[in-house]
N, C-alpha and C positions, 0 to 999 in steps of 0.2 A: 343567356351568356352575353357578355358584355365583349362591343368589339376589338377591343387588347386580349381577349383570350379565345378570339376562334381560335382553330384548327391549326396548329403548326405556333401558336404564338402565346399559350396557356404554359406558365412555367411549370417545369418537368420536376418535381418532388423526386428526391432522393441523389439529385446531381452533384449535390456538396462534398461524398467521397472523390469526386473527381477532382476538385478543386487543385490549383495547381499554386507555386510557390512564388509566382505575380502576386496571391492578396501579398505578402511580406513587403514588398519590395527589394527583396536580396534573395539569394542562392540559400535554402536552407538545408542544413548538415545533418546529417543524424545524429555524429557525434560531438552537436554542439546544441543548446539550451535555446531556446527562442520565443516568441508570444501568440499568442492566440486570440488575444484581443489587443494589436498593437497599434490600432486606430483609435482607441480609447485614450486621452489623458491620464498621467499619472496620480495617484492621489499623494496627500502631503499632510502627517498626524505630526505635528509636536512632540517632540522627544520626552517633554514632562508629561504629557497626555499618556505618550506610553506606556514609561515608568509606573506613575500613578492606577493604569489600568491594569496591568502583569503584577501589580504588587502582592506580598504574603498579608493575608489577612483585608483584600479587598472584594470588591466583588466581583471577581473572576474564583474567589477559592470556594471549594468545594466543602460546606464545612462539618457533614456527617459521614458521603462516603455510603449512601443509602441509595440513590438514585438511579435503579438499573433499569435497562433495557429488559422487554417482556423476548424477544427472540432475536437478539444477539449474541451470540455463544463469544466471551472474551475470547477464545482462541483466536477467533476472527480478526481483531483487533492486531494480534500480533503475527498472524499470516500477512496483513496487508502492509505490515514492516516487511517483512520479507519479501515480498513485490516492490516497496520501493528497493530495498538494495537492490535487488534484482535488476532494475531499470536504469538509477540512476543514482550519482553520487557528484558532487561538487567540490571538489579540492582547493579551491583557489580563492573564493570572495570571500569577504569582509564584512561587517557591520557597517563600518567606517568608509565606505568606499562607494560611489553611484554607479549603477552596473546598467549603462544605458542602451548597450547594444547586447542582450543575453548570446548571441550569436557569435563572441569572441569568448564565452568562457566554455571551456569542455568539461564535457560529460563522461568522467572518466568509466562508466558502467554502460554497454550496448542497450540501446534503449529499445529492446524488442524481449517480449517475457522468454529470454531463450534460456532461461536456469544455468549461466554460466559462473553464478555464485556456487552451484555446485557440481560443474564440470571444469571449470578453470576454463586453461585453454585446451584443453585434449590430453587423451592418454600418452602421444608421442610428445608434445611440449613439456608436459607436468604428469609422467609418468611413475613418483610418486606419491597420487592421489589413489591412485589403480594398482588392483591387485598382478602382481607378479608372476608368472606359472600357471602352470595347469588351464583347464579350459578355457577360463574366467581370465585370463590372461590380458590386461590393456581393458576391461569389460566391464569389473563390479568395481564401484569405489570403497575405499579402507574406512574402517571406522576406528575404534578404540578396541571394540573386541580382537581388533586381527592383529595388536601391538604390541607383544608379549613385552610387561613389563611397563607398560604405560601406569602412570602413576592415578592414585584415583580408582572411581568404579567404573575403570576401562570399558565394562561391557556396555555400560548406557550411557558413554559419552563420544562424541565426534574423535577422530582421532590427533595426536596430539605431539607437538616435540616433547624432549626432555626437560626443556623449560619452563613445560606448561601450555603454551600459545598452541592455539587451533591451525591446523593442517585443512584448512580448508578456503574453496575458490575466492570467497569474502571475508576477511577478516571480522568486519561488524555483526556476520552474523554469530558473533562469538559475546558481544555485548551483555547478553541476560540470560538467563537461563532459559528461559521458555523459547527465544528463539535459536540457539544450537541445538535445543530439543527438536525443536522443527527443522531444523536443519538437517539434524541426526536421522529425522522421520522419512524426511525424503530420500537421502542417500540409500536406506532403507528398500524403500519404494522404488526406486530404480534398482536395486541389487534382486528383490521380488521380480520385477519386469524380466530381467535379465534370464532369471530360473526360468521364468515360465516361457517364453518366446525358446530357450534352448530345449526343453522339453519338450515342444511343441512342434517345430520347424527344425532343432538339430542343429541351428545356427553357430556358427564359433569365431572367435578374432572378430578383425573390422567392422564384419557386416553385423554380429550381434549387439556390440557396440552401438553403433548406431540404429538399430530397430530399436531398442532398449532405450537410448537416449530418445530416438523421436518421441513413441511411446512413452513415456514418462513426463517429456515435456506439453504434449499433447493433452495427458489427464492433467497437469498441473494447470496447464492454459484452459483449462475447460471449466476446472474448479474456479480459478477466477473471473469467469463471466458469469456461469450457472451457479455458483453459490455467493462469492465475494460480493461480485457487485448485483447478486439482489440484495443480499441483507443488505446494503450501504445505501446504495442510489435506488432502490424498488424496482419491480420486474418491469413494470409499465415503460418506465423510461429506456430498459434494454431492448426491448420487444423494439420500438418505437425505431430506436440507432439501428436495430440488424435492418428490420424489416424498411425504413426509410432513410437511412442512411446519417450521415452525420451531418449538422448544418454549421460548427463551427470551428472544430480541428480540420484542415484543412489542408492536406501539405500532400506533398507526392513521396515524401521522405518520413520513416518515423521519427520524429525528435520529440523531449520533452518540455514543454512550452513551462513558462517562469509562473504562471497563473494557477498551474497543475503544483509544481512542486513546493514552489514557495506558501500557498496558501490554501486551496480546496486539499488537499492530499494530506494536509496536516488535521483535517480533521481528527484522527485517532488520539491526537492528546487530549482530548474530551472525554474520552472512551474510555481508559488507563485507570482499572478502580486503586487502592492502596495496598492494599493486599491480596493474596489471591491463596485459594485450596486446590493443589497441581493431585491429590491424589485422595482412594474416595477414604474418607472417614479422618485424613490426615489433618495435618495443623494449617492452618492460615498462614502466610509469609507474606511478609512489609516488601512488595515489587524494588524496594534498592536496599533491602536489608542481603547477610551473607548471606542465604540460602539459592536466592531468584536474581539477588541485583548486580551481584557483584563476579563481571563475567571475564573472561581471558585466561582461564585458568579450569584444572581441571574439579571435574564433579564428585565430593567427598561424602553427601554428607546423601544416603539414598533415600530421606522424606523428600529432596529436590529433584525425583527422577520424573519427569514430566507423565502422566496417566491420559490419554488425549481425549480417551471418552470422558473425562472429563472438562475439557476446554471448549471440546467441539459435537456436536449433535451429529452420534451416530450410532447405527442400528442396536448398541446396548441401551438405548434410553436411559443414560445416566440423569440426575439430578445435575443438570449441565455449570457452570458457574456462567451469569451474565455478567456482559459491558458494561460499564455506568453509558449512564444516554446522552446524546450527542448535543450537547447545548454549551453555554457560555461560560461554564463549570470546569477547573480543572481541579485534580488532587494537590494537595496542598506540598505535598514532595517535589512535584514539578514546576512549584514557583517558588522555589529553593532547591534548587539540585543539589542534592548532598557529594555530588561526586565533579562540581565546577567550582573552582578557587574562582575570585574577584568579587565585585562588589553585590548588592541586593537583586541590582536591573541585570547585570551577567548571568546571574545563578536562576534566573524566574524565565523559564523556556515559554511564558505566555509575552515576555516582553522581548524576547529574541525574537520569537514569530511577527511581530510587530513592528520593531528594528528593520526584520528583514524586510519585510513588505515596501517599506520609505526606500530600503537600498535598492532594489531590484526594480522601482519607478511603476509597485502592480498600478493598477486603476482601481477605483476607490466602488464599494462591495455593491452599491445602489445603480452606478454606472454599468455594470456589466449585465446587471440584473434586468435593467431596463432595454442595452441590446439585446438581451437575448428574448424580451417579448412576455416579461412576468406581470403580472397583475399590479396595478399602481399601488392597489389599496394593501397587497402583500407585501409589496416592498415598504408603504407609509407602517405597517406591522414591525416590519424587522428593523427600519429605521428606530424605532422606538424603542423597540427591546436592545439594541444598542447604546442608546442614551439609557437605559437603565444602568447597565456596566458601566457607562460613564457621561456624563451629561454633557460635557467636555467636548463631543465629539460634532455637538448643533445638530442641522438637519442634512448637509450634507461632507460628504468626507467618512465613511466608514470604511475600515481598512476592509481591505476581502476577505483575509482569513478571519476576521471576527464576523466579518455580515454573514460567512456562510454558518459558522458557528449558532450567531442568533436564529438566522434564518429555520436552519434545522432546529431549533426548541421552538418556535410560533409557529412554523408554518406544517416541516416535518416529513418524512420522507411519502414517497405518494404512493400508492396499492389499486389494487385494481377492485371496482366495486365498491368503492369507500373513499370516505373523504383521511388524506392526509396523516399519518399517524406523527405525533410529535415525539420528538427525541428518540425516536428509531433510527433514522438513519438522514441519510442530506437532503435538505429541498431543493427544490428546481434550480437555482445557480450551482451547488456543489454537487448535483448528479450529474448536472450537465456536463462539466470540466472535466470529473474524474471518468464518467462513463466514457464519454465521448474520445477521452485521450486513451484510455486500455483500450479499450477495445478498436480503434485506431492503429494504436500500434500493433495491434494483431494481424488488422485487415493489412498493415502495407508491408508486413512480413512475407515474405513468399515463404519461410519455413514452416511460420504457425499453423494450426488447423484452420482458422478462418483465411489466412492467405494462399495454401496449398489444395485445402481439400473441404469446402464446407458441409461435407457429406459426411464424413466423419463424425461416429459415435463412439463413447469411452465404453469399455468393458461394463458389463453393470455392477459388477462388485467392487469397481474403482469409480462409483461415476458423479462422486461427491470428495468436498475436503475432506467432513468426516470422514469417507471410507479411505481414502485416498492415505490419509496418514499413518490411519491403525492399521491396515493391510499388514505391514511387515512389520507390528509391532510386537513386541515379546509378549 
């Protein structure tokens, strides 16, 4: 032992959750946006560079739509949309605009996974979300079945006004089909919670309410460490954040830092195959054709009633449908959004993810990589695979959301007893950002399971997404 580490002078592994809101330099808010490596220089890609990389028919497009993941279940994909609404949304920035302080733009979604996309604000705030009468009273949320007269196949879809638009905490989760399905799923799930805790304990009004909601919120937050973020970031790396804490989200406050939102968390548009089969034996649908794409509106047509054992791996052993794998690849519908007016570079959500990155001042994908202590010769990898998408980019200056992009197809998400699997899930920069930031906002919840109670275990017949969802399913 070397004399800087006797006794009393050996740093203490695992201190980093304490970290306090000094590293920033400023007061940081919850309910405002902020960085997590804001010691780092900004990087700076050339708008033609961008253009030219997000273009249809470059080499960012995906051009057969074959390349799946061996155990990704796509539902996956579109539950971790539903954790970002859940977290966080941004109303205010621009393309056009340099967003130098993230700490003045709010976050108009509570950034702690508290499922207030689908509690609103409460049964007394927005007390027509909640059933009216009888025991259940202020308790079970309304769907479509409870709407006599709701337009549509009322029984399988979220509830709804007369105009059509969703009646529900989050507007967006009304976007596509698959996610007000999920939506529908959990409302579900909580209304199940609700039965069983009254039958159980006799519970009624306020207090079952809230059993119900914690409970509900509880397996929801459970599902996203124990299932989400293994298949995404690998077990190793969660085991590692419980058990030794976090070394680089750092705050005393939950917030969502601009390195999480703007670029590691965007991973899932890699994911996103072109079509999908939502039921067993049924027809395939174009993810923005009418059946799946085309959402704010009610559900007509019942080959689009979402089947979950099909999405998600659970105890039927369905023939599950998989992700396309997480690399530099996107579907060629998403660099043309069929549903954005404006030019080529507007309509191509790889060259918006891009845009953004210059606006929001991230750090460039090899800089972060290297604070956070990655192998040289892994980073000179994903450098490379970089300039393959575009040579344009030189040796250094890789935006973040494309280095984690590359990164996860060379280097690839990490397992335990094996080396690296590629195109599974994120490598060590994009585990690190998204693990470290969820599960962060858990620990500094005093509502969540990991902030309230880490003794806490889920029921076992809820104690997965898959079960989590089909529970109350028809």
């Amino acid at each position: 032992m070397s004399n800087s580490e006797h006794h009393g002078m050996k740093p203490l592994e695992g201190l980093s959750p304490y970290c306090t809101r000094s590293q920033y330099g400023h007061e940081q808010r919850d309910d405002r946006f902020g960085r997590m490596f804001g010691h780092l220089a900004p990087n700076y890609t050339r708008p033609g560079i961008i253009e030219e990389t997000g273009a249809v028919g470059g080499n960012m497009e995906d051009p057969d739509d074959k390349g799946r993941t061996k155990d990704v279940p796509v539902g996956m994909i579109f539950f971790g949309q539903f954790v970002d609404h859940d977290i966080t949304l941004d109303a205010s920035t621009t393309f056009d605009s340099v967003i130098d302080n993230p700490g003045e733009i709010a976050n108009v979604r509570t950034p702690t996974l508290d499922l207030d996309c689908i509690y609103g604000l409460g049964p007394e705030a927005q007390p027509y979300l909640f059933e009216q009468g009888g025991v259940f009273e202020g308790v079970k949320l309304l769907t479509g079945a409870e709407n006599p007269g709701q337009s549509g196949i009322a029984a399988s879809d979220v509830l709804r006004a007369p105009n059509g638009r969703a009646i529900i905490g989050d507007p967006r989760n009304d976007e596509n089909r698959i996610i007000s399905q999920l939506q529908l799923a959990i409302i579900r799930f909580h209304n199940l919670v609700a039965d069983t805790i009254h039958g159980e304990t006799g519970a009624e009004g306020h207090d079952l309410y809230e059993a119900a909601r914690r409970e509900t919120t509880w397996h929801y937050q459970w599902s996203v460490v124990n299932t989400f973020l293994h298949d995404i970031c690998g077990r190793p790396i969660i085991e590692r954040i419980l058990g030794c804490g976090r070394q680089f989200y750092c705050s005393d406050v939950p917030f969502i830092p601009v390195e999480f939102s703007v670029a590691a968390y965007r991973f899932g548009h890699s994911m996103i195959p072109m079509a999908l089969q939502v039921q067993m034996g049924g027809p395939r649908f174009e993810l923005f054709g009418p059946e799946l794409g085309l959402g704010f509106d009610a559900i007509t047509n019942a080959d689009a009633v979402v089947d979950w054992h099909e999405l998600l791996f659970t105890p039927e052993n369905r023939q599950v449908e998989r992700a396309q794998k997480l690399d530099t690849l996107l579907a060629k519908d998403l660099l043309d959004l069929p549903f954005v007016n404006g030019s080529p570079a507007e309509k191509s959500l790889a060259t918006r993810n891009l845009m953004r990155g210059n606006a929001f001042l991230l750090p460039a994908g090899e800089k972060v990589a290297e604070d956070i202590g990655v192998d040289p010769k892994d980073i000179a990898k994903v450098i490379k695979k970089a300039n393959d998408v575009n040579p344009k980019f030189g040796d250094e200056g890789i935006p973040l959301w494309l280095y984690i992009l590359a990164e996860a197809e060379v280097i690839g998400r990490e397992t335990r007893g094996s080396a690296p699997i590629k195109g599974e899930g994120l490598g060590p920069v994009g585990a690190t950002i998204v693990a470290e930031v969820i599960i962060g906002l858990l620990e500094l919840d005093d509502h969540s399971f990991l902030g309230a109670n880490r003794n806490w275990r889920p029921r076992p017949e809820w104690n997965n997404l898959g079960k989590l969802v089909t529970a109350a399913q028809p």
